[in-house]
C-alpha positions, 0 to 999 in steps of 0.5 A, a space after each residue: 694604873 696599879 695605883 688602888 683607886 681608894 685608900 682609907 687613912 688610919 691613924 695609928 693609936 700611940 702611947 706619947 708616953 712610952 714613945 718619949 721614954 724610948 727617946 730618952 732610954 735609946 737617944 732616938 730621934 722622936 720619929 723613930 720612937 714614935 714609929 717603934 712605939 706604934 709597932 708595939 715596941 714601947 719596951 726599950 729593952 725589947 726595942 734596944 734588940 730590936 733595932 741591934 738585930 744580933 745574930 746571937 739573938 736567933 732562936 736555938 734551931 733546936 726549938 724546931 720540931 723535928 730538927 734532932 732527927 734531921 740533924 741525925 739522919 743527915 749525919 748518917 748520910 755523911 758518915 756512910 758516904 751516901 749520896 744526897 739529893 737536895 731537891 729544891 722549888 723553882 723560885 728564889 726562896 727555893 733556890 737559896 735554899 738549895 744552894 746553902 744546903 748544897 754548899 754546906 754539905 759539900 764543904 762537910 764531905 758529902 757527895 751531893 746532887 741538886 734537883 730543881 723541878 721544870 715548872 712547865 714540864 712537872 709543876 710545883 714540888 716533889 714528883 714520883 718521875 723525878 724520884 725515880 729517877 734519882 733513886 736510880 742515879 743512887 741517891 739515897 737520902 732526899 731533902 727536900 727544901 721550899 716544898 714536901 710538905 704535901 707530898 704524902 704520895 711522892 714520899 711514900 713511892 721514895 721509901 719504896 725506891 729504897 729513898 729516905 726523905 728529910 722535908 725542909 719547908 715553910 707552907 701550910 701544914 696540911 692533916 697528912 703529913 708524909 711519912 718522912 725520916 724528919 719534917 722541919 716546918 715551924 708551923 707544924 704542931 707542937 714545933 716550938 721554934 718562935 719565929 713561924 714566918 720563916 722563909 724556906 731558906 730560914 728554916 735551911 738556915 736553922 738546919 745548917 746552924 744545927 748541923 754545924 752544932 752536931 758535927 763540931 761536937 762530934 769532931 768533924 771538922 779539921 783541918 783538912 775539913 775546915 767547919 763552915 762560916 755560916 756568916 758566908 751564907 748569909 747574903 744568899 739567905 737575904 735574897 731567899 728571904 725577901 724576895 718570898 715577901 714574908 715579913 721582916 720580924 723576928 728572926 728574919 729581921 736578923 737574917 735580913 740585916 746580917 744577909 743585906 751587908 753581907 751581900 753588899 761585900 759578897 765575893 761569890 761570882 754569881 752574886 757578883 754577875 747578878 748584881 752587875 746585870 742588875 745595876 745595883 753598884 758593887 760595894 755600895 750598901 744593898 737595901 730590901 728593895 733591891 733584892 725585891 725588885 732587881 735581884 730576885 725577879 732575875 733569879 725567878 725569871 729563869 724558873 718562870 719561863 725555863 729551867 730554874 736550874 740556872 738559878 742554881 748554877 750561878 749561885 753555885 758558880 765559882 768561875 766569874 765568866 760563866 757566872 756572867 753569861 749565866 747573869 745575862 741569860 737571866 737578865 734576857 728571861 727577865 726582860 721576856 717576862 716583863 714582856 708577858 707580864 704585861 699583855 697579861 696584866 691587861 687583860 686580866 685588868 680589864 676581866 678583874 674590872 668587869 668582875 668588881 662591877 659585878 660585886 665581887 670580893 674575890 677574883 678568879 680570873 682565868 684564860 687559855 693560854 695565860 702563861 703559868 710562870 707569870 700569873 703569880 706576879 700580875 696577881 699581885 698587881 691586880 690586887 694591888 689595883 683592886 684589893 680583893 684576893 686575887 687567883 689568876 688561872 692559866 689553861 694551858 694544854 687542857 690543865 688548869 695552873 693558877 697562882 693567887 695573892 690575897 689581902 690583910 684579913 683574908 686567909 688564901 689557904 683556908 679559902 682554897 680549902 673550903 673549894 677543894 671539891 673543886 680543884 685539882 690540887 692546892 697549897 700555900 699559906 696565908 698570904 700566897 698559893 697555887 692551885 691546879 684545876 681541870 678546865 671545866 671545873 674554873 666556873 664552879 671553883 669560881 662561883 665557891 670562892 667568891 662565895 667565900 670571899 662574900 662571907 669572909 670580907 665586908 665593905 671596909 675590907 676591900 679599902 686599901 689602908 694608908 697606915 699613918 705613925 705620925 704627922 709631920 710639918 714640913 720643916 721635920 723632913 730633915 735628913 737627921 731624921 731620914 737617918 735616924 728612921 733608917 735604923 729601923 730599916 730593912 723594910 719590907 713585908 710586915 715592917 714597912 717604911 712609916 708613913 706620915 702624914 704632911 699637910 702643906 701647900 706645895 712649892 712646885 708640882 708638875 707631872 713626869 714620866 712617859 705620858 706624865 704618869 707620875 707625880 714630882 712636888 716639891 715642899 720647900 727644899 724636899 722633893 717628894 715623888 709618887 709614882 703612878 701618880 701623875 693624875 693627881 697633879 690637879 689637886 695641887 694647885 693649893 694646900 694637899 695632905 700627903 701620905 709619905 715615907 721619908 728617907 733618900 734617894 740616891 741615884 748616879 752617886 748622889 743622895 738627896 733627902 725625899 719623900 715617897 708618896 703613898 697617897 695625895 688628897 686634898 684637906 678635909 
C-alpha cells in the first residue's frame, strides 16, 4: 500500500567516455564506473577519495563559523571546573550527540550533566522550565546539540540566570540567531566549512575533533588524563547520521563508512544490547539499512512515546545487564509504536486519498488524538504513497503538534514560512520539519499551504522518479558485480543504491507473503524481490522490464546474489 501508484522512468545521461576512463584508471567493474560517472564523479582522482573515504580527508573543523569561540569557551569550562549541561533533542541524531559530547568531556575532566527534553511534556528543543532548572542545579555552561538554533528567547533567559550557551545544530538558520557565546551551524552565513548536510552529530564531531586539537596543544592530557580516540566514537556517530536521512556525501560519506565498521566491532554495552534486541548479528559487518530501520527506530522509540532519556543512558551504559533491560524497554516502546503507527497510517491514507482526489499538491492532514511522537514516521509513508509534501498534525490537549516530510524540489522550511501567520511555531530544514499551531487555525495553515504547494509543484513533480544508471541483460547480474557495486556502498539519503534496468522474461513468478503482498521472480539463477509488490504478479506472465538494485541477500548465515526491485511493468 506504501508502494507510489505511478513512477516515471528517468534514464540518467552519461559520459560513456569518462565512465570507461574510470574503468581502466581505477580497475572497476563497468557497472561501478557507470554509476560513479552518472554521479558526477568522472574525475578519477575525485572518485579515487571517493570510493577510499579517508577519515584524513574531513574537512578541518576549523572551517565551521564559530568553531575558536566554541572550543575556547569550553576550555574555560574545563579549566574552571564548571559544571556543563548538554542538553540534547529527543531523537537519535540528538541523543548521539549527547552521548559523544558527554563522554568526550568527562574522559577530558569536566563535571558534565545531560538534559534530554520529554516530547510530550515540553516539546521540541531549549525551554525557559528546563533552564531554570539547570541554572539552579549550578550549571554554568549549556550546549546545546540537535536544537537552539531558534532559541532567541530560551538563550536570553539563560544569560539572565548567569548561564552561557554554546549552540551545536544543523537546521534551518532563521534571521535572529541567539545571542550565544558561540553557534556551530554550517548553514549559518559566512560558515566555510564544505559539507553543509551534516547531521548534528556531525557538527558534535567536528567540535570534538577541534577540541581534542585545542587541548593537545595546550597539554592537557597525560597520563593520567589519557587524550580521547575519536575513532571510538565513531559508531554512535554512524547511527546519529543515518537514521537523521541526511545524504551519504561529503564528509558524512566518511563518517558513515569508518561509524558502520566501527559499530560492527563496537565493545560498548549499549550498542552491544541494542544490536542483541535488533537482530542484527554480533560481529558481522553492520550496513546503512540496518541502522535505519533496526537501530535507530528503537532509539527513537524511547523519545517517541516517553522518556528519551533512556536512550542516553544506555549508550552511556557500561554495565551489560542494565545496558539489556534498557535494550528490551526500547525494544518493547518500538513495538508499541509500530502499534500506533499503524492505526494512524490508516487513517491518514485514507484522508490523504480524498485530499488528492481533490487535487491537492500538498497535504495537511490533522486529527484529535493523533499521537505526536509518531506522525513524523506515517508522514513519511504517506509521502512515500502519494508523493506530495506531507504534514500530519496531531491535537492533543487543545494544542496542535505537526510533524512534516516533503519531496525532491520542494522546499518544507520555506513553505512553512510562507504560513507563518498561521502557525505557532516551526522549524526544520529542506526536507523534514515540525510545527506547532492552535487548533482553530489547522484550516487556514492548510488552505496557505497547498496554495503553496500549487504554485511550487507541477504536474510532473508529484511523479515518483525510478532513477535508472544502466541497463542490464540478465547474464550481468553476476555476483562480481554485486561486489564490485558494494564499493560505492554505504547507501543511503542522496546516494542510493543504483538501479538498472533489466528487460527479460522471468523464469518463475509467484506471490509471497501475508495475503501475497510481495513479489518473488526469478531470471535464471537470480532471484529478484519487490516488496508490496505482490499485485504485479499479473504482468509476468511474458517478458517485463524490471527497475532493480543488485547486490545479496543474506539471511540465517547465507549470502545469495539478488535483485531488489523498485518497479515492474511491462515493455513499451
Amino acid at each position: 500500500m506504501n508502494v507510489p501508484a505511478r513512477r516515471r522512468w528517468v534514464e540518467v545521461p552519461c559520459d560513456e567516455a569518462a565512465a570507461q576512463g574510470l574503468e581502466r584508471a581505477l580497475s572497476l567493474h563497468p557497472l561501478a564506473a557507470r554509476t560513479l560517472a552518472c554521479r558526477g564523479l568522472a574525475d578519477p582522482a575525485e572518485a579515487e577519495r571517493f570510493l577510499a573515504a579517508r577519515l584524513a580527508d574531513l574537512p578541518d573543523p576549523f572551517l565551521m563559523r564559530g568553531m575558536e569561540e566554541a572550543v575556547g569557551r569550553i576550555r574555560r569550562a574545563l579549566a574552571d571546573r564548571e559544571r556543563v549541561c548538554v542538553y540534547g533533542d529527543y531523537d537519535v541524531d540528538g541523543v548521539t550527540s549527547t552521548v559523544i559530547l558527554t563522554r568526550f568531556l568527562r574522559a577530558a575532566g569536566g563535571e558534565v550533566v545531560t538534559y534530554t527534553p520529554h516530547r510530550l511534556v515540553e516539546g521540541y528543543g531549549l525551554n525557559a522550565g528546563a533552564v531554570a532548572k539547570l541554572a539552579a542545579d549550578g550549571v554554568k555552561l549549556l550546549v546545546t546539540v540537535d536544537c537552539g538554533i531558534t532559541s532567541v528567547e530560551e538563550v536570553r533567559a539563560a544569560a539572565a540566570l548567569g548561564l552561557e550557551v554554546v549552540v551545536v545544530d544543523h537546521h534551518t538558520v532563521p534571521v535572529a540567531l541567539p545571542a550565544a557565546a558561540a553557534i556551530l551551524n554550517p548553514h549559518q552565513p559566512g560558515c566555510g566549512y564544505p559539507s553543509k548536510v551534516l547531521a548534528a552529530v556531525g557538527v558534535t564531531f567536528c567540535l570534538l575533533m577541534a577540541l581534542r586539537k585545542r587541548l593537545r596543544e595546550a597539554g592537557w592530557f597525560g597520563a593520567a588524563r589519557p587524550e580521547p580516540n575519536l575513532r571510538e566514537y565513531l559508531d554512535l556517530v554512524a547511527l546519529g547520521t543515518v537514521a537523521d536521512v541526511v545524504p551519504l556525501t561529503g564528509a558524512n560519506r566518511v563518517l558513515v563508512r569508518h561509524g558502520l565498521e566501527a559499530l560492527a566491532k563496537t565493545g560498548r554495552p549499549g550498542l552491544r544490547a541494542l544490536k542483541q534486541v535488533a537482530g542484527v548479528p554480533e560481529g558481522a559487518p553492520v550496513t546503512a539499512g540496518q541502522v535505519g530501520f533496526r537501530l535507530g527506530p528503537r532509539v527513537n522509540a524511547a523519545g517517541r512515546l516517553d522518556d528519551a532519556g533512556r536512550g542516553v543512558r544506555l549508550l552511556l551504559c557500561e554495565d551489560p545487564a542494565e545496558a539489556a533491560a534498557l535494550a528490551r524497554e526500547l525494544d518493547d516502546e518500538n513495538r508499541a509504536r509500530q502499534e500506533i503507527e499503524r492505526q494512524i497510517l490508516d487513517e491518514a491514507l485514507t484522508e490523504a486519498a480524498a485530499r488528492v482526489a481533490e487535487g491537492a499538491r500538498g497535504l495537511v492532514l490533522a486529527r484529535e488524538g493523533w499521537h505526536p511522537g509518531v506522525i513524523g514516521i506515517v508522514a513519511s509513508r504517506v509521502v512515500e504513497r502519494f508523493h506530495r509534501p506531507t504534514l500530519l498534525i496531531g491535537v492533543n490537549d487543545g494544542v496542535g503538534k505537526g510533524s512534516g516530510r516533503s519531496i525532491e524540489g520542494f522546499h518544507l522550511y520555506d513553505a512553512l514560512a510562507s504560513c507563518e501567520r498561521h502557525l505557532a511555531r516551526f522549524g526544520g530544514h529542506k526536507h523534514a520539519a515540525g510545527v506547532t499551531v492552535a487548533p482553530e487555525a489547522i484550516p487556514a495553515f492548510r488552505a496557505a499551504f497547498e496554495a503553496h504547494a500549487a504554485g511550487a509543484l507541477g504536474e510532473d513533480d508529484l511523479v515518483a522518479r525510478c532513477r535508472i544508471e544502466g541497463r542490464l541483460a540478465a547474464g550481468e547480474a553476476t555476483e562480481r558485480a554485486a561486489e564490485a557495486l558494494e564499493r560505492l556502498a554505504p547507501f543511503g539519503a542522496g546516494h542510493p543504491e543504483p538501479l538498472f534496468a533489466l528487460r527479460a522474461r522471468p523464469t518463475r513468478a509467484r506471490s509471497m507473503g501475508a495475503g501475497g503482498a510481495h513479489l518473488k521472480l526469478a531470471f535464471g539463477g537470480v532471484d529478484a524481490v519487490g516488496f508490496s509488490m505482490g499485485d504485479r504478479l499479473p504482468l509476468c506472465d511474458g517478458e517485463v522490464e524490471v527497475a532493480a538494485s543488485l547486490g545479496f541477500d543474506e539471511w540465517d548465515g547465507r549470502r545469495r546474489l539478488q535483485l531488489k526491485l523498485k518497479d515492474l511493468r511491462r515493455p513499451a
